[in-house]
BAMARFI-184076 format. One line per 10 residues: number of its first residue (from 1); their letters; for each residue x, z, y of N, C-alpha, C, O. Coordinates in steps of 0.2 Angstrom, whole numbers. Each point is the difference from the previous one (the first is absolute). Layout:
% residues N
NUM) A) X Z Y X Z Y X Z Y X Z Y  ...
//
This chain:
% residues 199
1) XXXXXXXXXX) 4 0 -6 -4 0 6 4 0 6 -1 -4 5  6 9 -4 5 -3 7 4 -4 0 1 -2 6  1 -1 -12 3 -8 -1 -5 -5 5 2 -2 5  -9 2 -9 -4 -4 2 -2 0 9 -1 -5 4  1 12 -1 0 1 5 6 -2 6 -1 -2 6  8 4 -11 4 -3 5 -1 -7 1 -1 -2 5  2 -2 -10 -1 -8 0 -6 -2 3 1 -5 3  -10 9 -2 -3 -3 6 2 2 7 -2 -3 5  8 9 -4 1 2 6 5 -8 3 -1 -4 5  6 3 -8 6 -3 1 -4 -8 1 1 -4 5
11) XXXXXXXXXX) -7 2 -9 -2 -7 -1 -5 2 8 0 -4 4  -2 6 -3 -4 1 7 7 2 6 -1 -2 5  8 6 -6 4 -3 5 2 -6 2 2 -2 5  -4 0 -11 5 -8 -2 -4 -6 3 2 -5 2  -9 7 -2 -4 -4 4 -3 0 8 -4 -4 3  6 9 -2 0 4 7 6 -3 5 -1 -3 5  5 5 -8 7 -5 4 -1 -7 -5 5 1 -3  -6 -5 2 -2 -6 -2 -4 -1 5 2 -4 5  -8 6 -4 -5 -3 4 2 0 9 -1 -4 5  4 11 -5 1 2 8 6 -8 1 -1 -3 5
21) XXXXXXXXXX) 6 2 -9 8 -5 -1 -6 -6 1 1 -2 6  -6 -2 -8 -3 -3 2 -3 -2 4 -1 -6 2  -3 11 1 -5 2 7 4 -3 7 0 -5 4  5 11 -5 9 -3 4 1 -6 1 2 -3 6  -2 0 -11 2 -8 -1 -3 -5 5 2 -4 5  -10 4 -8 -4 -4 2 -3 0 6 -3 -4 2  3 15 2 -1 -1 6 6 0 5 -1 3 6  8 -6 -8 5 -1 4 -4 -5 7 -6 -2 1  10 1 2 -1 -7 6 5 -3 -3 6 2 -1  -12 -10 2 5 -5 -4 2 -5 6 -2 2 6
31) XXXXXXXXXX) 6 -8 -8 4 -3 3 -4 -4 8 -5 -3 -1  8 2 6 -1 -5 2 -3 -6 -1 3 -5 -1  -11 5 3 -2 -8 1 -5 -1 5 -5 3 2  7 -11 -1 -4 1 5 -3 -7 2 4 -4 2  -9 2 -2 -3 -7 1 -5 -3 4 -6 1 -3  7 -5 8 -4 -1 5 -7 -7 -2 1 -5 -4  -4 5 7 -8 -4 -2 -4 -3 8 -4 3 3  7 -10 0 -4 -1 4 3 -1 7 5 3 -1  -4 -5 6 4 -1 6 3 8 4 -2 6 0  6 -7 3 1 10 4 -7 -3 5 -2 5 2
41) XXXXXXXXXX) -1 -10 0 -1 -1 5 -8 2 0 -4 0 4  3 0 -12 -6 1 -2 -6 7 1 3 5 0  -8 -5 0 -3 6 4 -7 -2 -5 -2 -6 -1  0 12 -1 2 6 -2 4 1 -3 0 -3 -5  5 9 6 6 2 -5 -2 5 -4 -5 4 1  10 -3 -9 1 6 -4 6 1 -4 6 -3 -1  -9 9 2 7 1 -4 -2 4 -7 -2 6 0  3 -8 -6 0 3 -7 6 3 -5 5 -2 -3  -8 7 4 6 6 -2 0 1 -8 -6 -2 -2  10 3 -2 0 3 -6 7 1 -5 5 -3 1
51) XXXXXXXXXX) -7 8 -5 9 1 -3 1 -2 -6 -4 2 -5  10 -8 3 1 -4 -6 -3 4 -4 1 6 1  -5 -9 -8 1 7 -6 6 -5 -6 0 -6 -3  4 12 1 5 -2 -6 -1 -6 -3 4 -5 -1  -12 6 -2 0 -1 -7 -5 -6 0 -1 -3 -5  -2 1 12 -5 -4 -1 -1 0 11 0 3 4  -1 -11 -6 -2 -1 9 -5 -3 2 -1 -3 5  -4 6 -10 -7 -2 3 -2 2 6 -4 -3 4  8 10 -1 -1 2 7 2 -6 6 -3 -2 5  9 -1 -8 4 -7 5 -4 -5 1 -2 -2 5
61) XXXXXXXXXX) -2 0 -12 -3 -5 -1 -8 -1 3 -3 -5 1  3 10 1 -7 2 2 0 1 8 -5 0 4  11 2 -4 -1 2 10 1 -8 1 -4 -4 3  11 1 -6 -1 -6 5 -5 -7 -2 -1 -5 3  -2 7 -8 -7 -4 -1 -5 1 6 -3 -4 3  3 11 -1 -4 3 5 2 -2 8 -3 0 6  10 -2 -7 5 -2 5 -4 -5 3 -3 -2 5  6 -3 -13 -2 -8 4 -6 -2 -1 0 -6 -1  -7 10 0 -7 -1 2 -2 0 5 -5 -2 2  10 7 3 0 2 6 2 -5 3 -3 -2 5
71) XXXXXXXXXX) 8 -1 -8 5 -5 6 -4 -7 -1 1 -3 5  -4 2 -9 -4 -5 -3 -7 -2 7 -3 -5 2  3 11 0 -8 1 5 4 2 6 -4 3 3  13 -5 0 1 0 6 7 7 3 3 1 5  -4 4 -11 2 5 1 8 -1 -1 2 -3 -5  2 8 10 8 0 -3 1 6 -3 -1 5 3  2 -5 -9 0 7 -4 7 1 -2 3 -5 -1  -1 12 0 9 2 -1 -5 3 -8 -6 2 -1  10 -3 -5 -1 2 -5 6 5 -2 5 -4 -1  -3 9 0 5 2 0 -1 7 -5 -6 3 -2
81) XXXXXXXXXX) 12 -1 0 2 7 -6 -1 7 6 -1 -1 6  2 8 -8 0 4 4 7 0 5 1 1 6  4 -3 -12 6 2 4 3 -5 5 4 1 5  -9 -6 -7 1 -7 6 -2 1 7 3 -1 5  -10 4 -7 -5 2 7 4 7 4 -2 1 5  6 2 -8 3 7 4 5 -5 5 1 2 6  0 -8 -8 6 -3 6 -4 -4 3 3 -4 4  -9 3 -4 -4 -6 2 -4 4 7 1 6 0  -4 -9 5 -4 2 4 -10 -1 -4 -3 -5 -2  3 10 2 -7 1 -3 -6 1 6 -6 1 -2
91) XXXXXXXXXX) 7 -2 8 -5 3 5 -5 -5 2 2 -5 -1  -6 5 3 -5 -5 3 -2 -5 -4 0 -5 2  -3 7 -9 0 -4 -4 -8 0 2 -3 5 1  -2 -11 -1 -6 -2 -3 -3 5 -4 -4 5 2  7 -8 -10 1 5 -5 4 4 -4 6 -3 0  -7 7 -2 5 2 -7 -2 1 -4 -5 4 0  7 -6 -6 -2 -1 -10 6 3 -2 6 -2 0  -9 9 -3 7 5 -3 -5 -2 -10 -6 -1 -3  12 0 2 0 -1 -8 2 5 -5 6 0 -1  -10 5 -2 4 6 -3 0 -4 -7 -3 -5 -3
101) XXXXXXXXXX) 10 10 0 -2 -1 -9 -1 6 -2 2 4 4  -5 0 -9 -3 3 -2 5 4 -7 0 -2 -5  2 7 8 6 5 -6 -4 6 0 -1 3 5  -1 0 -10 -3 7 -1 -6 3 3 -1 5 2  -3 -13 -1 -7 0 3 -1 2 6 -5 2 3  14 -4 0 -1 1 9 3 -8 2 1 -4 -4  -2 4 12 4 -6 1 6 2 2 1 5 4  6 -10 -5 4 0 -1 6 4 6 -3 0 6  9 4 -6 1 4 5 3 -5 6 -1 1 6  6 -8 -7 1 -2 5 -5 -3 4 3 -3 5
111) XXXXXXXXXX) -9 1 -6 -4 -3 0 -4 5 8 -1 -1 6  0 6 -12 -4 5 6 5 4 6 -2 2 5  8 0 -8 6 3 4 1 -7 6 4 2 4  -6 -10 -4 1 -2 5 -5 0 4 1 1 6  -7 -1 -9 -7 2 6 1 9 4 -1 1 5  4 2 -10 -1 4 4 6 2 6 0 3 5  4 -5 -7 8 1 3 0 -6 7 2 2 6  -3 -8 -9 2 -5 6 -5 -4 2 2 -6 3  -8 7 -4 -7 -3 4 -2 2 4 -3 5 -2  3 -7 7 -6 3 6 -8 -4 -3 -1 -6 1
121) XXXXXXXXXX) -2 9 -4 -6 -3 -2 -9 3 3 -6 -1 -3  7 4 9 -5 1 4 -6 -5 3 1 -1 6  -4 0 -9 -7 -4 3 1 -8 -3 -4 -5 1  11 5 -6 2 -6 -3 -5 -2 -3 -4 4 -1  3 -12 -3 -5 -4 -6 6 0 -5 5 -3 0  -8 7 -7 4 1 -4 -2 -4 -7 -5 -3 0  8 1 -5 -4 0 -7 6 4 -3 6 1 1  -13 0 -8 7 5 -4 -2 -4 -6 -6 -2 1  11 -1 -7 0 -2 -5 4 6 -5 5 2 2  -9 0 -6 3 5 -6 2 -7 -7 -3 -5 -1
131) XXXXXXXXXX) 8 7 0 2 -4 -8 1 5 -2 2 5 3  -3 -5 -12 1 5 -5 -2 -5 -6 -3 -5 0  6 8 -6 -3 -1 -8 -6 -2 0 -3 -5 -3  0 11 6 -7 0 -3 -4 5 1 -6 0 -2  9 7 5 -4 4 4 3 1 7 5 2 1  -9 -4 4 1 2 7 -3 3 3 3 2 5  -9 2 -7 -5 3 5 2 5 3 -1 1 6  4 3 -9 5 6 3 5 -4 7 1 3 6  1 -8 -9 8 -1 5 -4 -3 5 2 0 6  -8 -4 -7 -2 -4 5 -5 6 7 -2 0 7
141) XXXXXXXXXX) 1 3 -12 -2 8 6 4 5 2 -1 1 6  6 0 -8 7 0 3 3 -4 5 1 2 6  0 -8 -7 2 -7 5 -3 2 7 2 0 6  -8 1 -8 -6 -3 7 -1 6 3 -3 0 5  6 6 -8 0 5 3 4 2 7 -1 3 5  10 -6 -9 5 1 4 -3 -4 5 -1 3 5  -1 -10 -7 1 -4 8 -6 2 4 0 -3 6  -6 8 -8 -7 0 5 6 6 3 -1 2 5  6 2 -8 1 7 4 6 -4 6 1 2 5  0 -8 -7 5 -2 4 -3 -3 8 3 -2 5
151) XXXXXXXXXX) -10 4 -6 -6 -5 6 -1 -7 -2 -4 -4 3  8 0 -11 -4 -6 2 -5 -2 -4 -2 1 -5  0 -8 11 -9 -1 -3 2 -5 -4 3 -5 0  -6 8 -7 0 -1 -5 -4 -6 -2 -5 2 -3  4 -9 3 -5 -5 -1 -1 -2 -5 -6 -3 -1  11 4 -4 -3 -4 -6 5 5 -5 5 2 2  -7 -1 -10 5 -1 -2 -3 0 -9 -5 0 -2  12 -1 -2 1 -3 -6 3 3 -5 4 5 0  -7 -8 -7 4 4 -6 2 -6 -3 -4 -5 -1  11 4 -1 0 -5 -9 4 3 -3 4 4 3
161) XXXXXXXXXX) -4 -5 -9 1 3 -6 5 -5 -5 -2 -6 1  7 5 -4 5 -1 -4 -1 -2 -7 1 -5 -4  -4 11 3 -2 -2 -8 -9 2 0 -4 -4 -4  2 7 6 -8 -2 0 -2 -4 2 3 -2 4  -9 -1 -6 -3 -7 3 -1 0 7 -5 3 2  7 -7 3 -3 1 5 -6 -4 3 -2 -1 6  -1 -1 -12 -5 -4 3 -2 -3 -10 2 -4 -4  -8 9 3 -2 0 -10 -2 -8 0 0 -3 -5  -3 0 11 -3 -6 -3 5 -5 0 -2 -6 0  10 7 0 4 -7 0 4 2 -3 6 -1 3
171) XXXXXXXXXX) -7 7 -9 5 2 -4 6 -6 -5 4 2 -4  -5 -9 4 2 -3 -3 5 -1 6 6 0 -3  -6 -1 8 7 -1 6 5 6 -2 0 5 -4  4 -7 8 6 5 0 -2 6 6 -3 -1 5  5 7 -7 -4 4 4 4 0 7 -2 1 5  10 -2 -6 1 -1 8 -4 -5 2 -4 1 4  5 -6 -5 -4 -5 3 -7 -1 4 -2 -4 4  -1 9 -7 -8 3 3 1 4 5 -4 0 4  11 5 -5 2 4 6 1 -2 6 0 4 5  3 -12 -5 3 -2 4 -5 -5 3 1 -2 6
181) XXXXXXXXXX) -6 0 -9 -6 -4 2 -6 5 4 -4 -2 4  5 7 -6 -5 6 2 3 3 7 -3 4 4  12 -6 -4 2 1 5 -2 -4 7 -1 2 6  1 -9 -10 -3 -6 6 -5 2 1 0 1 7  -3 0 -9 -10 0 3 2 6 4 0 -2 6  2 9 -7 0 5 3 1 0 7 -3 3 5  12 -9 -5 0 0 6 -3 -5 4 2 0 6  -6 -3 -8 -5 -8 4 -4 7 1 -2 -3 6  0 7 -6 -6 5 2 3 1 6 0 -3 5  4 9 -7 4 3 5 1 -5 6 -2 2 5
191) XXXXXXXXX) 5 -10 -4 0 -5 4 -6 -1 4 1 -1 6  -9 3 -11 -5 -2 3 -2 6 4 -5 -1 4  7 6 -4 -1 7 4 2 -2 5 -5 -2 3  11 1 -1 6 -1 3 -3 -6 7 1 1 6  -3 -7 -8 -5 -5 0 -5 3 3 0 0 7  -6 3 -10 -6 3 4 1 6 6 -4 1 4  8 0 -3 2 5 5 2 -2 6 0 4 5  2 -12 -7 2 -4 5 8 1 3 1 -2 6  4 4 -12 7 -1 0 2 -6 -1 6 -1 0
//
């Protein structure tokens, strides 16, 4: 019985720093990128934030899907990584689209440590997109929380998921692929806001 005991004690250390050695990993701030959508000359502007993930770039693949649906209807949009955005000017932007990924049913820490640290986002038009596997509910309540405490007006926001279907009626597609279609439509809305407002 205490044999058995020590080995559940050691096999729960061994997955505790496993998991924390992981956590670390994937909520590092990842490298530099940064890519632009449409003329500098163009009006209305954004700028879309999000932090590389490791292991999968559905987060990349998705901002600048969102990028150049924007640029598509006139907008010049900066699409860029966290650490790109800390050297970038972020101010006066139209809009901002923060893109979280989803580690331990929160949204990601460089993601939110740049909203909260180097935005002025008081009276701003925001959108939040959560990505995650396949549970967001939490992160995406979290997400929206940080940016309403930061003051901004929050107009729209999003979930997609990786490995859950993000859409049960076109399960025979590639599930990025739906993500990144569901991306266009999202932001042609977003566009028609934008539009009715008379921007």
């Amino acid at each position: 019985m205490i044999i058995l005991k020590k080995i559940m004690v050691y096999t729960l250390l061994i997955l505790i720093v496993a998991w924390t050695a992981l956590t670390l990993f994937v909520e590092k701030s990842g490298p530099e990128q940064a890519i632009v959508f449409g003329k500098p000359v163009g009006f209305p502007t954004a700028i879309i934030v999000y932090n590389p993930d490791p292991f999968y770039n559905l987060d990349q693949q998705v901002c600048e899907a969102f990028g150049q649906t924007l640029a598509a209807n006139g907008w010049y949009v900066q699409v860029m990584s966290v650490a790109a955005a800390k050297k970038s000017t972020t101010e006066n932007q139209s809009l901002y689209v923060f893109c979280a990924n989803t580690y331990n049913w929160a949204p990601d820490w460089p993601v939110t440590g740049f909203i909260k640290n180097n935005v002025l986002l008081t009276g701003k038009k925001v959108v939040a997109i959560t990505l995650g596997g396949g549970s967001t509910q939490r992160s995406q309540r979290v997400f929206e929380n940080i940016l309403k405490e930061k003051g901004a007006v929050l107009i729209s926001t999003k979930t997609l998921w990786l490995w859950k279907p993000n859409d049960h009626t076109r399960l025979k597609e590639s599930n990025t692929r739906v993500a990144l279609k569901m991306t266009t439509t999202f932001a042609e809305k977003i566009v028609q806001q934008f539009d009715g407002a008379g921007h």
